[in-house]
GUSEDO-711048 format. One record per residue: residue number from 1; x, y negated, z negated of N, C-alpha, C in turn. Coordinates in steps of 0.02 Angstrom, whole numbers, plus 50000, padded with zeros to 5 digits. Example, Ala and Ser with C-alpha at 12.3 -4.5 7.8 and 13.67 -1.06 7.14 Angstrom:
BEGIN
@k = 1 | npx = 50660 | npy = 50284 | npz = 49610 | capx = 50615 | capy = 50225 | capz = 49610 | cpx = 50660 | cpy = 50165 | cpz = 49610;
@k = 2 | npx = 50642 | npy = 50112 | npz = 49646 | capx = 50684 | capy = 50053 | capz = 49643 | cpx = 50645 | cpy = 49998 | cpz = 49606;
END
This chain:
BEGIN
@k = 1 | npx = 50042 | npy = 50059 | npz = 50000 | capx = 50000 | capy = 50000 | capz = 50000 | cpx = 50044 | cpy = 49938 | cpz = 50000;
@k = 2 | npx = 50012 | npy = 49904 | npz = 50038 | capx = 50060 | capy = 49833 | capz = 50039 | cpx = 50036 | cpy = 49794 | cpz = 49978;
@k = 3 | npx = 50044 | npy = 49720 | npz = 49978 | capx = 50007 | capy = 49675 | capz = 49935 | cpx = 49958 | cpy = 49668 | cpz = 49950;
@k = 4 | npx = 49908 | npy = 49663 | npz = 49989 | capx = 49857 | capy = 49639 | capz = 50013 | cpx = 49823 | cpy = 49708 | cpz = 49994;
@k = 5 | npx = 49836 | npy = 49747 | npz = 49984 | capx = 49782 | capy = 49825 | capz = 49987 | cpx = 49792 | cpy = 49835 | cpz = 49915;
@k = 6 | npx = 49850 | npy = 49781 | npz = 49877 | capx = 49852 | capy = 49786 | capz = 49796 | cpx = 49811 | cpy = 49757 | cpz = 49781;
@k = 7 | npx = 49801 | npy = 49695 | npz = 49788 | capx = 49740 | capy = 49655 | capz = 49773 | cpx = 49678 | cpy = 49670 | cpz = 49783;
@k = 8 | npx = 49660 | npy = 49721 | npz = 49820 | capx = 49580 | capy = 49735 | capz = 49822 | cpx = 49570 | cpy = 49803 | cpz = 49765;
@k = 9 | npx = 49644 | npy = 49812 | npz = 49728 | capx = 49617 | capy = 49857 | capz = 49660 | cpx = 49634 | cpy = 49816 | cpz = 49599;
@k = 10 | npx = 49712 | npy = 49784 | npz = 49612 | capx = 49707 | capy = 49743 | capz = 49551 | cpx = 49684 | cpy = 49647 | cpz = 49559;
@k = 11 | npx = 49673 | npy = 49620 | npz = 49500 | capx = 49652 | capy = 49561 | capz = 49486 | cpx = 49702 | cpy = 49509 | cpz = 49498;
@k = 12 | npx = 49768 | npy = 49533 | npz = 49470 | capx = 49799 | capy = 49468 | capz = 49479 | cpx = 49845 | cpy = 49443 | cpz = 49567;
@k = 13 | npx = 49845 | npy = 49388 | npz = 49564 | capx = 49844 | capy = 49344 | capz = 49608 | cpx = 49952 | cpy = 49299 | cpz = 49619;
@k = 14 | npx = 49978 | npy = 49289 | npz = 49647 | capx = 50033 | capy = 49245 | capz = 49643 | cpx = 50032 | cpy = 49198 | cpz = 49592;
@k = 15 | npx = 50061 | npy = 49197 | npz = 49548 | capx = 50123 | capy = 49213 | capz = 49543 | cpx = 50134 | cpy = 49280 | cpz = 49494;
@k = 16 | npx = 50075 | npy = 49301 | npz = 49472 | capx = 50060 | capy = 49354 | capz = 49433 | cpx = 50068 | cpy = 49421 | cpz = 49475;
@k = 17 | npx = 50071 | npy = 49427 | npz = 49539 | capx = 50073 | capy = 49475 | capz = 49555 | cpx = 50134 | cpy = 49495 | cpz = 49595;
@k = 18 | npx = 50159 | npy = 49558 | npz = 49550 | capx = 50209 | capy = 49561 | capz = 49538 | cpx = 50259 | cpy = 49624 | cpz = 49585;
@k = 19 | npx = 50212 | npy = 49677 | npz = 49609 | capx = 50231 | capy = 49729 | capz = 49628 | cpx = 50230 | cpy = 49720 | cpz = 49695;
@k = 20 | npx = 50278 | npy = 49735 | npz = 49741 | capx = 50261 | capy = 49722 | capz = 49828 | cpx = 50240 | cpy = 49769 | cpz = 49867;
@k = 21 | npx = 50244 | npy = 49820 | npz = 49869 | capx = 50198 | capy = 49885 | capz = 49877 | cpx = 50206 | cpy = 49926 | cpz = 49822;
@k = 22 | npx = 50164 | npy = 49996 | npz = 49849 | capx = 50157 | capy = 50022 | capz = 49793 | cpx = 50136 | cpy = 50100 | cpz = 49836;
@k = 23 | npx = 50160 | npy = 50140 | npz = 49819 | capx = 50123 | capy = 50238 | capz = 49874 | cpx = 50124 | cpy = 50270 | cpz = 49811;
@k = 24 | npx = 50058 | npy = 50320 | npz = 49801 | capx = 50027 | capy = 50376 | capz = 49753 | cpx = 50060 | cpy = 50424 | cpz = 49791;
@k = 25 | npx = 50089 | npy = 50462 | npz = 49760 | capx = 50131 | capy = 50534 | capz = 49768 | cpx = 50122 | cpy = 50558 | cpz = 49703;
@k = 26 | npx = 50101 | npy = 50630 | npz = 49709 | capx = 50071 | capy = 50664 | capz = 49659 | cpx = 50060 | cpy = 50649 | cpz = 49602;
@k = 27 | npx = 50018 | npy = 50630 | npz = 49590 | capx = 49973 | capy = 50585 | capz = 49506 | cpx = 50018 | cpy = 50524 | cpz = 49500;
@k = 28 | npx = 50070 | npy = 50522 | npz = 49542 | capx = 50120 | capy = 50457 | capz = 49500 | cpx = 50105 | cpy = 50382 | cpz = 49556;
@k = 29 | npx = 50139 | npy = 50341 | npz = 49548 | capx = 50126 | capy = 50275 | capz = 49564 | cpx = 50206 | cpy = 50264 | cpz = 49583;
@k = 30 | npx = 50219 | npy = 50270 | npz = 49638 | capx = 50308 | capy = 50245 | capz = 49656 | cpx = 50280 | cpy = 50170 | cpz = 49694;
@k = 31 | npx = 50311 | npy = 50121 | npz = 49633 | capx = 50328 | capy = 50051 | capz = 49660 | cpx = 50387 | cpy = 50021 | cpz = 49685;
@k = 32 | npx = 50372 | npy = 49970 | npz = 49715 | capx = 50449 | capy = 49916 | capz = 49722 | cpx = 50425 | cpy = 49838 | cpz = 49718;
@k = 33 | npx = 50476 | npy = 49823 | npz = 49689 | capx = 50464 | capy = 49741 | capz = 49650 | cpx = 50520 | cpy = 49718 | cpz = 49689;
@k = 34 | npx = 50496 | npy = 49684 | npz = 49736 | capx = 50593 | capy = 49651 | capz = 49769 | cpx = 50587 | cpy = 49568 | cpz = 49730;
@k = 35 | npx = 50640 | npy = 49569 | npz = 49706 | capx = 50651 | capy = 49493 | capz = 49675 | cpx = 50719 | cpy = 49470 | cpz = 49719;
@k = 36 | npx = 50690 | npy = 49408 | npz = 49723 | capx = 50720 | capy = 49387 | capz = 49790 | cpx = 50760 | cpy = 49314 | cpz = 49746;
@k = 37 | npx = 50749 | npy = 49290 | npz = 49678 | capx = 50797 | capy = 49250 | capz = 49652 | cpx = 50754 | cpy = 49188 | cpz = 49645;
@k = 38 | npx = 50697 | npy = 49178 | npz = 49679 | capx = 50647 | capy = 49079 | capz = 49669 | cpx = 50600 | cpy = 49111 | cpz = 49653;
@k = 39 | npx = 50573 | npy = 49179 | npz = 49620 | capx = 50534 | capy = 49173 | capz = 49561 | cpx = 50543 | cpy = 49120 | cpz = 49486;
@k = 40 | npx = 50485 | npy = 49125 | npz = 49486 | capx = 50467 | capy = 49084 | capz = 49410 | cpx = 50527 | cpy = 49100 | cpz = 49372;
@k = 41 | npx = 50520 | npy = 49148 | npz = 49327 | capx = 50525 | capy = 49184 | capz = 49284 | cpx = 50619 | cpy = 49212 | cpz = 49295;
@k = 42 | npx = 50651 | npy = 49183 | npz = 49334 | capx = 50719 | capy = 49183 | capz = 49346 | cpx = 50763 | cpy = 49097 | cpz = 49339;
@k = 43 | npx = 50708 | npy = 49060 | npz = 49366 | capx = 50726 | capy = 48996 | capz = 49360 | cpx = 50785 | cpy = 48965 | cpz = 49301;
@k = 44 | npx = 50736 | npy = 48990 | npz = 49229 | capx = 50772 | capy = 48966 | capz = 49164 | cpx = 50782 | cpy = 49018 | cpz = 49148;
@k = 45 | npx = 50779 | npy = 49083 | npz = 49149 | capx = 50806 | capy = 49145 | capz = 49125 | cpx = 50876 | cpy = 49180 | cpz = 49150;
@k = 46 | npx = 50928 | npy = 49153 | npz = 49150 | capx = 50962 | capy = 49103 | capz = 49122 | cpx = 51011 | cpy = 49044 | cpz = 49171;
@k = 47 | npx = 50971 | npy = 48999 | npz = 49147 | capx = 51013 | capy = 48941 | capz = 49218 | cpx = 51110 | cpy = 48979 | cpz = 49234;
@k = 48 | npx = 51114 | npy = 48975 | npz = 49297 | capx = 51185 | capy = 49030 | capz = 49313 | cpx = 51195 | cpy = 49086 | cpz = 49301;
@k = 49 | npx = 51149 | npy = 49119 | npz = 49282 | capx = 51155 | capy = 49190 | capz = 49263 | cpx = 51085 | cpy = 49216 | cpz = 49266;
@k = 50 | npx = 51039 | npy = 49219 | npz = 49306 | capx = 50975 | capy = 49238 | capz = 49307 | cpx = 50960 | cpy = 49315 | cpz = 49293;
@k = 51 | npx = 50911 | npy = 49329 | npz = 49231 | capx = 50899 | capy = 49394 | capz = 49242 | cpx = 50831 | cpy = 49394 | cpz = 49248;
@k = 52 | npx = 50797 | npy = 49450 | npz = 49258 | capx = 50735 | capy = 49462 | capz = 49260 | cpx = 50720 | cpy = 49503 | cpz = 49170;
@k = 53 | npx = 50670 | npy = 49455 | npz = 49155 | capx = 50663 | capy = 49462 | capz = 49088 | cpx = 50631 | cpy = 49526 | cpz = 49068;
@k = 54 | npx = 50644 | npy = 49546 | npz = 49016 | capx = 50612 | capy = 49619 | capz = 48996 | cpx = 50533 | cpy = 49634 | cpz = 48988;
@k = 55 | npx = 50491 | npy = 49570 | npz = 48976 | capx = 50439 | capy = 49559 | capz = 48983 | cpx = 50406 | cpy = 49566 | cpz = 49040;
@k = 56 | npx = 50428 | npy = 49542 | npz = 49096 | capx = 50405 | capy = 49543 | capz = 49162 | cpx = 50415 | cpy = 49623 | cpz = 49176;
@k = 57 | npx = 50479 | npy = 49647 | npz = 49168 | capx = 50482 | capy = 49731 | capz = 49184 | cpx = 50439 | cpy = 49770 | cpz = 49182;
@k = 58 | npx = 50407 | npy = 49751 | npz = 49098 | capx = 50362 | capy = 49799 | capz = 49061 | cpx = 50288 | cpy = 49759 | cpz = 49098;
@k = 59 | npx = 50274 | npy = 49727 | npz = 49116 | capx = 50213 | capy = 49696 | capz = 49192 | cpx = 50225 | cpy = 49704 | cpz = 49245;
@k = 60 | npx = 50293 | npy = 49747 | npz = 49290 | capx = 50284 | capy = 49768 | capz = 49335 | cpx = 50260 | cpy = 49851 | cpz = 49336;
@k = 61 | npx = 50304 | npy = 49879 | npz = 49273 | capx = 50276 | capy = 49917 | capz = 49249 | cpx = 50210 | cpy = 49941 | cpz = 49242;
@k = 62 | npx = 50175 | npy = 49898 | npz = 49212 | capx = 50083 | capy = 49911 | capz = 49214 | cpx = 50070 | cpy = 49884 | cpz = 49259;
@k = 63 | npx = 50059 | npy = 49842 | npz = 49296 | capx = 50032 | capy = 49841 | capz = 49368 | cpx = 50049 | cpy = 49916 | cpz = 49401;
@k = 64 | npx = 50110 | npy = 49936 | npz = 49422 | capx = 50110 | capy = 50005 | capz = 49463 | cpx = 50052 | cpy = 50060 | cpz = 49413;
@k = 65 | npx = 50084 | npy = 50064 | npz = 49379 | capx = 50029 | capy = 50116 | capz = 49309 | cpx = 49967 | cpy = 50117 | cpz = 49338;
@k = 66 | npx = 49908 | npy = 50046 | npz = 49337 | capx = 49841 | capy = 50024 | capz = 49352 | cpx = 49832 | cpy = 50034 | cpz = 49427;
@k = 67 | npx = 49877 | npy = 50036 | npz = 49464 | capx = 49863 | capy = 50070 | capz = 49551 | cpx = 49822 | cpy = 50130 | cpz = 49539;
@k = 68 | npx = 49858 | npy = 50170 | npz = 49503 | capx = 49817 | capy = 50270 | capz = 49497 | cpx = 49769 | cpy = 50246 | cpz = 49473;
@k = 69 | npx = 49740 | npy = 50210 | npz = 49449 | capx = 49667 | capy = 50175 | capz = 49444 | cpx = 49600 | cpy = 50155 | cpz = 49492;
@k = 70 | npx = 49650 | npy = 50172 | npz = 49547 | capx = 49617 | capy = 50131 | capz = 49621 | cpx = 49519 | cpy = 50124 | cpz = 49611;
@k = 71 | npx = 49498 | npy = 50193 | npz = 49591 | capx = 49420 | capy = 50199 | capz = 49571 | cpx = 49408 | cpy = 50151 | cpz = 49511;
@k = 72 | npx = 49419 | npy = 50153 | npz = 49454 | capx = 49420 | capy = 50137 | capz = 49406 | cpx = 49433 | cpy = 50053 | cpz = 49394;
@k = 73 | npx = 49467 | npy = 50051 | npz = 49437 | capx = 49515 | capy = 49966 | capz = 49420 | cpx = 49463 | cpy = 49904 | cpz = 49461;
@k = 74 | npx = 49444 | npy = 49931 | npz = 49503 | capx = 49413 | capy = 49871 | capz = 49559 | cpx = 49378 | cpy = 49849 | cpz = 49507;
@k = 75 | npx = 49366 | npy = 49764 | npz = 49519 | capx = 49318 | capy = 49717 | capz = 49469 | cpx = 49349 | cpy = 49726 | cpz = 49386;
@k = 76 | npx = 49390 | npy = 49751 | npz = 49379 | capx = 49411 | capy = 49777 | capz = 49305 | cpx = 49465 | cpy = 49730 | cpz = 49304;
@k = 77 | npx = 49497 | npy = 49726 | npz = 49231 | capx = 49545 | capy = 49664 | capz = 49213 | cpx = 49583 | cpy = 49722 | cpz = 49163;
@k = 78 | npx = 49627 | npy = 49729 | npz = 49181 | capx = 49676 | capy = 49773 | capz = 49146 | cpx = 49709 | cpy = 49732 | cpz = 49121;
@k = 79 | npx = 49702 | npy = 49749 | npz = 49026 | capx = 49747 | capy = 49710 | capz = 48969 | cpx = 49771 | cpy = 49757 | cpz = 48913;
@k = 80 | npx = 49841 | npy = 49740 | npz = 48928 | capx = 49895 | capy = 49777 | capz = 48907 | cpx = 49856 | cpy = 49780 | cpz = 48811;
@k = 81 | npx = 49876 | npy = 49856 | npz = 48801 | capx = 49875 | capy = 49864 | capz = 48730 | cpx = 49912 | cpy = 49866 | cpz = 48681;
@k = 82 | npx = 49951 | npy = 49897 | npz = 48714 | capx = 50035 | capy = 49907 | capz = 48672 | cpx = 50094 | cpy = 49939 | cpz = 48723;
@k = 83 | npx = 50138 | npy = 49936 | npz = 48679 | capx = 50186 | capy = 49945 | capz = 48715 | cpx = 50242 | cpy = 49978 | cpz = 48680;
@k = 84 | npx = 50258 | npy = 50025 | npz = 48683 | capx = 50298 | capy = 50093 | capz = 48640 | cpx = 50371 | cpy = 50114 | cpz = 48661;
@k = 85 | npx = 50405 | npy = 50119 | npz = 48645 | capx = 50462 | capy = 50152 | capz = 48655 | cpx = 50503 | cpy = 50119 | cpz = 48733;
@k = 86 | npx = 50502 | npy = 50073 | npz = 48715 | capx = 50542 | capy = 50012 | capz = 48770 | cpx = 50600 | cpy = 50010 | cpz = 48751;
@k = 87 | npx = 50650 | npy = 50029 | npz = 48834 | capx = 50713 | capy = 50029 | capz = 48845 | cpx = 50734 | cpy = 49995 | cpz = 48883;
@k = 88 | npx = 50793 | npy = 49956 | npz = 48906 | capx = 50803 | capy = 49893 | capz = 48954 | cpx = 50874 | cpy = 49941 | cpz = 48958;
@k = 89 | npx = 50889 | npy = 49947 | npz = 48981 | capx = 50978 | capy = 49988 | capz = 48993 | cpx = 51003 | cpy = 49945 | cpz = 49047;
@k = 90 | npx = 50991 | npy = 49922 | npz = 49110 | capx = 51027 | capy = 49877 | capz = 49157 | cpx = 51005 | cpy = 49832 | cpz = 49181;
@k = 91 | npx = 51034 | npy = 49760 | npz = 49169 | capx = 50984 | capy = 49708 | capz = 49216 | cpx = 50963 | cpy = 49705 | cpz = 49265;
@k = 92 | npx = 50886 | npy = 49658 | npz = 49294 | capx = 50879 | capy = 49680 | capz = 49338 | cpx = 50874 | cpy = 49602 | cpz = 49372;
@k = 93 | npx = 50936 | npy = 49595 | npz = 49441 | capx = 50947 | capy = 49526 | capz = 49448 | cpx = 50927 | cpy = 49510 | cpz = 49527;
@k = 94 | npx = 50926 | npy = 49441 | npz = 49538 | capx = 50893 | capy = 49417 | capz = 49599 | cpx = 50931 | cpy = 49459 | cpz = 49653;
@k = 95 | npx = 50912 | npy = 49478 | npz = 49709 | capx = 50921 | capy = 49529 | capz = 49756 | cpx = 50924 | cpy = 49601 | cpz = 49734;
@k = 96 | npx = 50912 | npy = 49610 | npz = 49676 | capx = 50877 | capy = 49702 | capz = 49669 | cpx = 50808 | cpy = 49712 | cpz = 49694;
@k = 97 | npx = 50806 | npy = 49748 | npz = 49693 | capx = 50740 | capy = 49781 | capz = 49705 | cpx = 50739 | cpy = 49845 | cpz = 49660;
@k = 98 | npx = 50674 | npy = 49846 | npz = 49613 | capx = 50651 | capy = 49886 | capz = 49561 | cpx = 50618 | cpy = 49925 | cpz = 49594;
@k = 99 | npx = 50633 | npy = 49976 | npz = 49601 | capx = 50570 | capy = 50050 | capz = 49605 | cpx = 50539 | cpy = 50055 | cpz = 49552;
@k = 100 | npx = 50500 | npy = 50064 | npz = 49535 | capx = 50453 | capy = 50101 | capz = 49461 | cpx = 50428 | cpy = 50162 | cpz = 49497;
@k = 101 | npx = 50413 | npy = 50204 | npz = 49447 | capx = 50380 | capy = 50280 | capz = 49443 | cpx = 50346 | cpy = 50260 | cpz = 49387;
@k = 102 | npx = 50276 | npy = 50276 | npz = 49388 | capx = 50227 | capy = 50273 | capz = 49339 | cpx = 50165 | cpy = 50316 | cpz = 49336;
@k = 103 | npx = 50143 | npy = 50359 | npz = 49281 | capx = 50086 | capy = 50412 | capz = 49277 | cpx = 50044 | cpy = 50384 | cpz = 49212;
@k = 104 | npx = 49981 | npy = 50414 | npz = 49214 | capx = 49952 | capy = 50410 | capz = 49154 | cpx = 49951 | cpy = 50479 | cpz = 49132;
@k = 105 | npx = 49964 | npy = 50464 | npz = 49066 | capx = 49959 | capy = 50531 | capz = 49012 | cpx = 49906 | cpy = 50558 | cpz = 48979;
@k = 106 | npx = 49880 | npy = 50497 | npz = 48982 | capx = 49789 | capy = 50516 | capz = 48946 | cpx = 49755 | cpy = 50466 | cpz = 48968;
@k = 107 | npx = 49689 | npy = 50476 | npz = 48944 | capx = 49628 | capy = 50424 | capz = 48949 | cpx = 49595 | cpy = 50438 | cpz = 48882;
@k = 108 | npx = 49575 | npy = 50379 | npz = 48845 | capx = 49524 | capy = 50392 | capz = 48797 | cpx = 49457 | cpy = 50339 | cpz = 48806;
@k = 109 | npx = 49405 | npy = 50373 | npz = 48831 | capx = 49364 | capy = 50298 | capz = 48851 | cpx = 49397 | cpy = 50266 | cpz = 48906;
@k = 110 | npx = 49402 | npy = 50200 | npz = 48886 | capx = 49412 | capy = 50159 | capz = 48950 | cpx = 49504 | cpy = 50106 | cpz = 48945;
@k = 111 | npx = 49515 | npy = 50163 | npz = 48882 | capx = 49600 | capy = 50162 | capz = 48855 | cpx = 49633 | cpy = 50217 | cpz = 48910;
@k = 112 | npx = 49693 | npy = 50191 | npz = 48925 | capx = 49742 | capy = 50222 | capz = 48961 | cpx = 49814 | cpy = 50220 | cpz = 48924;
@k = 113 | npx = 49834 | npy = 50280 | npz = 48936 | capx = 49918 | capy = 50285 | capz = 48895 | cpx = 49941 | cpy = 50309 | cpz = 48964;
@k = 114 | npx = 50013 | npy = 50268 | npz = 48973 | capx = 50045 | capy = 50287 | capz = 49026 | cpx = 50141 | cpy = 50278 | cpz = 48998;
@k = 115 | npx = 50164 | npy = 50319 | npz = 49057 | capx = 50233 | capy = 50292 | capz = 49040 | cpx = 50266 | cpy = 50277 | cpz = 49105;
@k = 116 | npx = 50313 | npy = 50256 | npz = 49105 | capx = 50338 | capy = 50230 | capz = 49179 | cpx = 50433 | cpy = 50246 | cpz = 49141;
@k = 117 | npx = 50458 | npy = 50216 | npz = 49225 | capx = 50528 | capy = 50195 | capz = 49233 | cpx = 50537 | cpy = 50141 | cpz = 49315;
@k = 118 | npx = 50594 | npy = 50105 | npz = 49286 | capx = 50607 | capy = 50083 | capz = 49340 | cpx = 50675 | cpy = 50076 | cpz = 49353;
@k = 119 | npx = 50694 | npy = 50082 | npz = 49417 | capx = 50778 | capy = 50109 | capz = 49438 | cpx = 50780 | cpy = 50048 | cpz = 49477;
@k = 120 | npx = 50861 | npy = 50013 | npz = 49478 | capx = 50877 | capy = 49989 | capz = 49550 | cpx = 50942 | cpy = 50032 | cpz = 49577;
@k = 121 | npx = 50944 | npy = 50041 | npz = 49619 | capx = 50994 | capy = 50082 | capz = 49659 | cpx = 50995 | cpy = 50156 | cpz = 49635;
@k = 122 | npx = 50943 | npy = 50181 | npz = 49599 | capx = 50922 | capy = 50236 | capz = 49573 | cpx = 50961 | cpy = 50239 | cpz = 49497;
@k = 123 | npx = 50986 | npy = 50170 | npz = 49470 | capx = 50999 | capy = 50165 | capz = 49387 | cpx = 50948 | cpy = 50125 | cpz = 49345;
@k = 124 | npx = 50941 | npy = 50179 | npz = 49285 | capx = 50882 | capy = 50174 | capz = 49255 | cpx = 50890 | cpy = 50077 | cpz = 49235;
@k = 125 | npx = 50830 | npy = 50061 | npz = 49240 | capx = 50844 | capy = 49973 | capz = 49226 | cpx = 50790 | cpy = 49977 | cpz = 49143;
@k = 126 | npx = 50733 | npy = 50016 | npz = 49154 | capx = 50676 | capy = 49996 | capz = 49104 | cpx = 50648 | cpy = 50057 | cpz = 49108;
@k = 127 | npx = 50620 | npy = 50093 | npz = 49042 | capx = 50568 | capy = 50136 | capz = 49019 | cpx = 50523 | cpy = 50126 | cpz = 48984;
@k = 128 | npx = 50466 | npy = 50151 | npz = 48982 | capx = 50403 | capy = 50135 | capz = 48912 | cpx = 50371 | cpy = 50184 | cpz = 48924;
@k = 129 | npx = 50316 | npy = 50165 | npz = 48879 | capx = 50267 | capy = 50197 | capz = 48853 | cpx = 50201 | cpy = 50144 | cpz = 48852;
@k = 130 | npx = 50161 | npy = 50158 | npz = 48893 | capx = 50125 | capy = 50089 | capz = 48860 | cpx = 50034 | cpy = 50099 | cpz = 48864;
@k = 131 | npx = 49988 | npy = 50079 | npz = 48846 | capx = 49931 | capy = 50071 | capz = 48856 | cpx = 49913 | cpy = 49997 | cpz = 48856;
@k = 132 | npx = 49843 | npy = 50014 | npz = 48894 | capx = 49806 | capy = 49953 | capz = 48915 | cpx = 49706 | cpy = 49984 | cpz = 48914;
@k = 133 | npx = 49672 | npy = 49922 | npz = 48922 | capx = 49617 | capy = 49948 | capz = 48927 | cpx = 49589 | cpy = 49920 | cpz = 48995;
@k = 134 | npx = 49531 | npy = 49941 | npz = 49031 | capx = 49497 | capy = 49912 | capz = 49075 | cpx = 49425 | cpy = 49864 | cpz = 49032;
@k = 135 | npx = 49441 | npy = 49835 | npz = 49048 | capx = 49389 | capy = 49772 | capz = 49027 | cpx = 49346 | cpy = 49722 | cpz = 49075;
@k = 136 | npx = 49284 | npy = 49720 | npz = 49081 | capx = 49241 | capy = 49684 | capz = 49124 | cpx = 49259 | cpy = 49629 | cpz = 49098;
@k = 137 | npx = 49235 | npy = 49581 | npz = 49166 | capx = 49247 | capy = 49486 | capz = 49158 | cpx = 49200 | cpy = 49476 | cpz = 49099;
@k = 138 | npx = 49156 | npy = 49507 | npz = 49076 | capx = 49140 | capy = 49486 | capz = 49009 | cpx = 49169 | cpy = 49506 | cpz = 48941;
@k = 139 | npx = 49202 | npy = 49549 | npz = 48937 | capx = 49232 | capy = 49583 | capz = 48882 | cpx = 49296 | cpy = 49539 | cpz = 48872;
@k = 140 | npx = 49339 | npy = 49524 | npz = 48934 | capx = 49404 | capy = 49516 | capz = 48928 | cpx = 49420 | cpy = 49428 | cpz = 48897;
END
């Protein structure tokens, strides 16, 4: 899926949207995030030394996760619940490109537990654990 075929499952919009395609291969979610260096979120993180912050990781992270959602997600607002067992091992800097791999592990209700990874050059950059819920525009 490109961006444009992301957006008709998930909600958010530029500059929030974060993943550049995204292909389902068996239950999992293989993404790529190309950061190209005039994102937001590199600007002041850190003037001459830009990284991509660990926060954003763990949101490219759940965006790929909420793709295997494709039924589920349309009109839905996916908000992060927690976030578990987070690892950052290599930065991830303007001209990488992040793959993520991401599955869900359970469902309870309209709760999702998932875990992911994301590699650049196939070295681990970020891992978790994380849940989120699906929530209507009135709930959220």
């Amino acid at each position: 899926m490109n961006k444009e075929q992301i957006k008709e499952i998930l909600p958010h919009r530029e500059p929030m949207l974060l993943i550049d395609e995204v292909e389902l291969k068996d239950g999992k979610a293989v993404g790529k995030c190309h950061v190209k260096g005039d994102e937001y979120f590199v600007q002041g993180h850190f003037p001459g030394n830009p990284v991509v912050p660990g926060v954003i990781l763990c949101e490219m992270l759940g965006q790929s996760a909420c793709v295997l959602l494709i039924d589920q997600a349309r009109g839905m607002t996916p908000m992060f619940t927690g976030l578990d067992k987070v690892k950052f091992r290599n930065p991830v800097l303007p001209g990488d490109t992040l793959k993520t791999e991401c599955e869900i592990i359970r469902q309870r209700g309209n709760f999702y537990f998932a875990k992911g990874k994301g590699r650049v050059n196939g070295k681990l950059a970020v891992s978790a654990e994380f849940s989120f819920a699906l929530m209507s525009k009135e709930e959220a």
